[in-house]
C-alpha positions as CSV (number, residue, x, y, z in Angstrom):
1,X,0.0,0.0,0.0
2,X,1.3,3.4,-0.8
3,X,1.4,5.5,2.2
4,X,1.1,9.3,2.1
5,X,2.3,12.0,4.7
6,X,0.7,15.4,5.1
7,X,2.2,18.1,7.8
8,X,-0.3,19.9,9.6
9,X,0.2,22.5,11.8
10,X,-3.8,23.8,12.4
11,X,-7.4,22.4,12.5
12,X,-7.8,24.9,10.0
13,X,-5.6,22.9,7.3
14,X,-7.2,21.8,4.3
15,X,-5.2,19.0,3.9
16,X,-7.3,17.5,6.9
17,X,-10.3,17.4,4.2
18,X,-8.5,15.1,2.3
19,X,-7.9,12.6,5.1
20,X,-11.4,13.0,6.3
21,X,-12.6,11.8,2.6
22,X,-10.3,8.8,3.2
23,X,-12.2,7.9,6.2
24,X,-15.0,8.0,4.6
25,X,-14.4,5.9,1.9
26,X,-13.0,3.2,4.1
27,X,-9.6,4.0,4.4
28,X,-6.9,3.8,7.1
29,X,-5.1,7.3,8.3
30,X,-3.1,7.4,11.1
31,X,-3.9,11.1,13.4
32,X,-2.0,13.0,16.3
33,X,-4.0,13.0,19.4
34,X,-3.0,14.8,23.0
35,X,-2.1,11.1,24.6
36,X,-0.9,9.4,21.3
37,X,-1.1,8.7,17.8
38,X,-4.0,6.7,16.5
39,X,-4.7,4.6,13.9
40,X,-8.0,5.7,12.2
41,X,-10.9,3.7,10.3
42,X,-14.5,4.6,10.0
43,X,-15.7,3.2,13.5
44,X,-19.3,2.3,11.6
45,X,-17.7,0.3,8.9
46,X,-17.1,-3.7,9.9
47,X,-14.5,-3.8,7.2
48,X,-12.9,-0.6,8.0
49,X,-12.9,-2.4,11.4
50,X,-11.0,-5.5,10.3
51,X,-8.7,-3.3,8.0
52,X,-7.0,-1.7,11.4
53,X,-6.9,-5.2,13.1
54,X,-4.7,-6.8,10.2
55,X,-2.9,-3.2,9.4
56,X,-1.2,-3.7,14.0
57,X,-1.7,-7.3,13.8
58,X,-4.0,-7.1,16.5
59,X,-6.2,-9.6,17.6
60,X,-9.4,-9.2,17.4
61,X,-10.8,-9.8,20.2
62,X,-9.3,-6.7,21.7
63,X,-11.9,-3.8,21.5
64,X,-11.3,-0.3,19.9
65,X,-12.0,3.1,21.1
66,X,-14.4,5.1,18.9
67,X,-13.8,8.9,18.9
68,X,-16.2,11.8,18.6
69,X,-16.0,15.7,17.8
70,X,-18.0,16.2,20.6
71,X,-19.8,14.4,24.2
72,X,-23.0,14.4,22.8
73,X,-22.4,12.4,19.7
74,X,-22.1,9.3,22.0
75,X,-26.2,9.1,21.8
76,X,-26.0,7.3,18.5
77,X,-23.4,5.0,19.8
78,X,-24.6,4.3,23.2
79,X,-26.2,4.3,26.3
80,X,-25.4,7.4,28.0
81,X,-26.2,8.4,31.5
82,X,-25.8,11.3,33.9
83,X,-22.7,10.6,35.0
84,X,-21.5,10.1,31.8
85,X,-22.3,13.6,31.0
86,X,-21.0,14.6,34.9
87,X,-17.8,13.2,33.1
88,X,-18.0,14.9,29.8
89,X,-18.9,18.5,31.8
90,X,-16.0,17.9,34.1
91,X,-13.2,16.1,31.4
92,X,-14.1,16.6,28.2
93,X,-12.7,16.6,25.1
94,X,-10.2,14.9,27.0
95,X,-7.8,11.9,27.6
96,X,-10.7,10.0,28.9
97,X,-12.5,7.2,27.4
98,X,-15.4,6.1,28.7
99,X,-17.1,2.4,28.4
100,X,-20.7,2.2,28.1
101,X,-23.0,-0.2,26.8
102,X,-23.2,0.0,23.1
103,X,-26.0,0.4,20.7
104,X,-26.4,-1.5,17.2
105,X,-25.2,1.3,15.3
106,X,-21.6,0.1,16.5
107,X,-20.1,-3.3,14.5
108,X,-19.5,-6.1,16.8
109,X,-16.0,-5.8,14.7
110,X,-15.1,-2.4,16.4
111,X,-16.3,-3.3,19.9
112,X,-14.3,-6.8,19.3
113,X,-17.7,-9.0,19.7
114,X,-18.7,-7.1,23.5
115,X,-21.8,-5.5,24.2
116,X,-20.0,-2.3,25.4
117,X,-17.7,0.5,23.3
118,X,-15.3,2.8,24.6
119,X,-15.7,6.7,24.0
120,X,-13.3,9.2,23.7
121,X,-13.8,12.9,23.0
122,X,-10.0,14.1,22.5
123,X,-9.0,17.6,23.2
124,X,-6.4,17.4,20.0
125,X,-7.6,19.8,17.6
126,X,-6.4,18.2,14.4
127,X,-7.8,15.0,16.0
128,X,-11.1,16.7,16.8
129,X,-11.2,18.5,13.3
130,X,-10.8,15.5,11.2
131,X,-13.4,13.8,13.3
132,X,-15.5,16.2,12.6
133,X,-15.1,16.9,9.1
134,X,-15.4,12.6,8.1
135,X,-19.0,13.3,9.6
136,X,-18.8,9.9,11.5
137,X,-16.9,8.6,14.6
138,X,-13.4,7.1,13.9
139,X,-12.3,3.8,15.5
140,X,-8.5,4.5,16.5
141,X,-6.5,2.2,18.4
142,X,-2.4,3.9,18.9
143,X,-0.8,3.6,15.9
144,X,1.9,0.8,16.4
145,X,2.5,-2.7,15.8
146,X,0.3,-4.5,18.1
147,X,2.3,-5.0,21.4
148,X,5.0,-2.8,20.6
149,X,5.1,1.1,22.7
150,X,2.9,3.6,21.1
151,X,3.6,5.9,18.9
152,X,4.1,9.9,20.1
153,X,5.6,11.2,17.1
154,X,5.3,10.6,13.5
155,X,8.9,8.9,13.3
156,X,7.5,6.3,15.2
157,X,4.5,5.9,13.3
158,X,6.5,5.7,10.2
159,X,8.5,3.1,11.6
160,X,5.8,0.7,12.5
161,X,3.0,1.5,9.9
162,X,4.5,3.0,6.6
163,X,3.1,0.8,3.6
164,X,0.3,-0.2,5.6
165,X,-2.5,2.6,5.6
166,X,-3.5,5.0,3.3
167,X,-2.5,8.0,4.9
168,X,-0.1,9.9,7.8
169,X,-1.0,13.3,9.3
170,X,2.5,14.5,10.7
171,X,0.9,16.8,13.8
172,X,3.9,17.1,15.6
173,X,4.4,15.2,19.4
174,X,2.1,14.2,21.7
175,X,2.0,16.6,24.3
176,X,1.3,13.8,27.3
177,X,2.4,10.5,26.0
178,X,0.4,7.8,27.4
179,X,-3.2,6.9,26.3
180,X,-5.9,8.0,27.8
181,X,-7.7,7.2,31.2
182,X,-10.0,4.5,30.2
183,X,-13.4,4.0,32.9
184,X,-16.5,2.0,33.1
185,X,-19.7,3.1,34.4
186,X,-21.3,0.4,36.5
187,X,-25.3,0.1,36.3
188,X,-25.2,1.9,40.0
189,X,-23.4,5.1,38.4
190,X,-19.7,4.1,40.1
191,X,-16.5,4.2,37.8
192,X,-14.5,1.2,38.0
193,X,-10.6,2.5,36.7
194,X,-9.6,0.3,33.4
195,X,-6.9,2.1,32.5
196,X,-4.7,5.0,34.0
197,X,-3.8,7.9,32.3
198,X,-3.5,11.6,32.6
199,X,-7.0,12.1,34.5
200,X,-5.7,10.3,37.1
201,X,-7.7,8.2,39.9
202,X,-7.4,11.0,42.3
203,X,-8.6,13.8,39.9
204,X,-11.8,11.6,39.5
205,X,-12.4,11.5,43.5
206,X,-12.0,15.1,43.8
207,X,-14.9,15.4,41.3
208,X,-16.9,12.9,44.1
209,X,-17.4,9.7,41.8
210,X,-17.2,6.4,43.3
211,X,-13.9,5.4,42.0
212,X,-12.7,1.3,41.7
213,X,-9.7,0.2,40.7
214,X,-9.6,-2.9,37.8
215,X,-7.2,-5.4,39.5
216,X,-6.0,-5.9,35.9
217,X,-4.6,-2.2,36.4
218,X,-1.5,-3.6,38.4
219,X,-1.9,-7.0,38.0
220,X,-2.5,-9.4,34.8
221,X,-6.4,-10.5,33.6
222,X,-7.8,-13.2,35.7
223,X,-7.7,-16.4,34.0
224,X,-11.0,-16.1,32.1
225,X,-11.3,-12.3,32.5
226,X,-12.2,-10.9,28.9
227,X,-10.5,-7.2,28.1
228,X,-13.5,-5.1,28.2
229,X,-11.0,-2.1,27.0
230,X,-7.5,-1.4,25.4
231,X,-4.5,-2.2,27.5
232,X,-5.7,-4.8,29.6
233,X,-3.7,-7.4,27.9
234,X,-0.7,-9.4,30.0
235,X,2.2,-7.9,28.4
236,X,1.8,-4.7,26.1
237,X,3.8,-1.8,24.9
238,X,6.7,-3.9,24.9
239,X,10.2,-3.2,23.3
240,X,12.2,-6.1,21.8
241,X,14.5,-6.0,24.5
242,X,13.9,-7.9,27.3
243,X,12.6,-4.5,29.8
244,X,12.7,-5.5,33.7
245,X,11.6,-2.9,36.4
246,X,13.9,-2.9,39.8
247,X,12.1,-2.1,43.0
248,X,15.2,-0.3,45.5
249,X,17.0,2.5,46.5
250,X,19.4,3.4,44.3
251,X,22.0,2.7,46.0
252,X,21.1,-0.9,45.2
253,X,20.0,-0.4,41.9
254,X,23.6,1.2,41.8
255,X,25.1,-2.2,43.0
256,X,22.8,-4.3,40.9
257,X,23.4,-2.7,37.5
258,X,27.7,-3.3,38.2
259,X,27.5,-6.8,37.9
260,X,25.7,-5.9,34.2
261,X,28.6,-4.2,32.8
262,X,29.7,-5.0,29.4
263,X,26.2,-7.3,28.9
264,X,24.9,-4.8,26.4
265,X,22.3,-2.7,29.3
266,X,20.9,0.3,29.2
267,X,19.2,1.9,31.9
268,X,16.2,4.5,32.5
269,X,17.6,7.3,35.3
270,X,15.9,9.6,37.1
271,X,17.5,12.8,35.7
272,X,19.0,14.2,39.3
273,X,20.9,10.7,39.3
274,X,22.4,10.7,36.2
275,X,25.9,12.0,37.7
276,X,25.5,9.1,40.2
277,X,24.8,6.4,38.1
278,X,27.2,7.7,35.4
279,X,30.3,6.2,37.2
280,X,28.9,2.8,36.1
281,X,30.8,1.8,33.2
282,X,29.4,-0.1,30.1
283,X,25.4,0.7,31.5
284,X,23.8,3.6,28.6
285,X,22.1,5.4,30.6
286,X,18.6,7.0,29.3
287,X,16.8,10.2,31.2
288,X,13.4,9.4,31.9
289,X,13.1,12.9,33.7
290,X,13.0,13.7,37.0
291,X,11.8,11.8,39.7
292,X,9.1,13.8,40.9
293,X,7.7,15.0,36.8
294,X,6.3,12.2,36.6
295,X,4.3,14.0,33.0
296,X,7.3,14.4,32.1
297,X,8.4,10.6,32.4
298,X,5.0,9.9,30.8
299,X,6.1,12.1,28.1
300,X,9.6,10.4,27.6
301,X,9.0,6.7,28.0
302,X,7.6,5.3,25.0
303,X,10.1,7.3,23.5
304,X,13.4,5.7,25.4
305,X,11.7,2.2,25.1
306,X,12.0,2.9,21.3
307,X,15.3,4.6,21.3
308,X,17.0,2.0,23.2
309,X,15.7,-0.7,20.5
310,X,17.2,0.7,18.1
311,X,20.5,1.3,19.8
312,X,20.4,-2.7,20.0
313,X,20.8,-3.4,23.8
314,X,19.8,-6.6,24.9
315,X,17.9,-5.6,27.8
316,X,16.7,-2.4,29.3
317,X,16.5,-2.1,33.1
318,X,14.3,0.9,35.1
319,X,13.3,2.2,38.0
320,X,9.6,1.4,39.7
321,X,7.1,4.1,39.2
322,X,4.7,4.7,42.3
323,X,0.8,3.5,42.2
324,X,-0.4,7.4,42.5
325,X,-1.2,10.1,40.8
326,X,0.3,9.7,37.0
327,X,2.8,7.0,38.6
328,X,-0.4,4.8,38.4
329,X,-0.2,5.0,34.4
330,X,3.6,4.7,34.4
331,X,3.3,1.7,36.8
332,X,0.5,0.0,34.6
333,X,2.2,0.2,31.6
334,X,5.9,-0.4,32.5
335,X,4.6,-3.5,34.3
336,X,3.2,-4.4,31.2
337,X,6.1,-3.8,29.0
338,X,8.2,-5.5,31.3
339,X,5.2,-8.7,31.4
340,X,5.2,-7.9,35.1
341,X,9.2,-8.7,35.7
342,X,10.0,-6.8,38.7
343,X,13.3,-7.2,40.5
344,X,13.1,-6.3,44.4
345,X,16.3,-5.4,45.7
């Protein structure tokens, strides 16, 4: 497939026309979004479905989020409720996505055969533009090879998904990094926490919902347990290096990384420990920022997962993020990444 790339720089571009007449005619075209880049498809088309499954090489059981231009526009899509619309008042367009039951007008192909959809309203405006312009809701999964760390700029998309769509829009970086804060709404109005992201756990107590954290959050899915959303999966957003998280001090992690010299490691540092940590010699060091900007290790670490691939090493060692705020998201998916190898020192 021949793959064009258009740079846009505003909503206001009328290149985005052109990509929102690929949409509609079934077509595949990958968008920037505040979280991540996504991989687009006419979410009402079954075919244009299965065309973004095969295009990641992602199962299909594995559901997609559909998008919309604006919170209302979920009525044709699903079920809403008030506190669906406490969430949109409050967090949207957003990096939230919110699970719902669906209505027929979604395929079973983009809800992956569930009786629920995810919806997003992102805060992107090229994202929010094109939406708006293809007069339908896009499916859009991030725009990598399935398993592999998302894309947050359009190097990366090209890397993993030139030759297999119709079209690129080159909108610059993500301005978080991570995807977005996935929820579902329980039939009693409670959220129960899917995914982490940028709206964090705490920011949704603040706003007084009944907030319950997913055990598949920290943990792997139950044996059994279907993935009602994105990112639920056991290992996910994974370089091809073997990535292993160490739970210490530093001064341990210090001690544990000099019997790894000359065996080809890199390693993720906090940036105020760099100096520390650069007496170690044959460990490439990579700075995930520092240890209290935690949006700005969200920011950095698909990044450095990707960057320290390519250098070759033959595994990648990092700190363990903390289970609050935004280190929930890092937590969830460097555990995944790492399929849940944590070293405690």
């Amino acid at each position: 497939m021949e793959t064009k790339i258009l740079k846009v720089d505003s909503p206001s571009s009328p290149l985005l026309e052109d990509a929102a007449a690929v949409i509609r005619s079934g077509g595949l075209v990958v968008f920037p979004t505040e979280t991540v880049y996504g991989l687009g498809a006419d979410a009402l088309s079954s075919q244009a479905a299965k065309k973004i499954y095969a295009a990641k090489g992602r199962p299909s059981d594995n559901p997609l989020i559909i998008h919309i231009s604006s919170p209302d526009e979920a009525e044709a899509y699903t079920y809403t409720s008030d506190t669906y619309y406490k969430i949109a008042k409050l967090f949207m367009p957003g990096p939230i996505t919110v699970v719902m039951t669906a209505k027929d007008t979604v395929p079973l192909e983009t809800r992956g055969g569930l009786p629920t959809v995810a919806v997003r309203c992102p805060e992107n405006p090229i994202a929010n533009k094109l939406i708006a312009l293809s007069g339908r809701p896009i499916a859009a999964p991030s725009a990598n090879l399935s398993g592999s760390p998302s894309p947050t700029n359009v190097k990366h998309v090209i890397d993993d998904m030139m030759g297999r769509v119709d079209m690129i829009i080159d909108g610059g970086s993500s301005d978080f990094g991570l995807e977005s804060t996935i929820v579902k709404i329980e039939n009693d109005g409670s959220l129960v926490l899917l995914r982490p992201g940028k709206i964090t756990r705490e920011d949704l107590l603040a706003a007084s919902f009944d907030v319950k954290l997913a055990s598949a959050v920290t943990e792997g899915l139950r044996e059994g347990e279907t993935a009602i959303s994105p990112g639920m999966k056991y290992k996910h957003y994974a370089p091809r290096a073997t990535f292993v998280l160490l739970d210490g001090e530093k001064e341990k992690i210090f001690d544990f990384l000099g019997d790894k010299t000359g065996q080809n490691t890199a390693f993720f540092v906090y940036d105020e420990d760099e100096t520390y940590f650069s007496r170690l010699l044959g460990v490439t060091l990579y700075r995930l920022g520092p240890r209290l900007d935690e949006e700005s290790q969200a920011k950095r670490l698909f990044a450095l997962l990707r960057e320290a691939d390519e250098c070759g090493h033959s595994v990648i060692y990092a700190p363990l993020p903390r289970t609050e705020g935004i280190g929930l998201a890092l937590y969830n998916r460097m555990i995944r990444a790492a399929a849940h190898t944590i070293i405690k020192l």
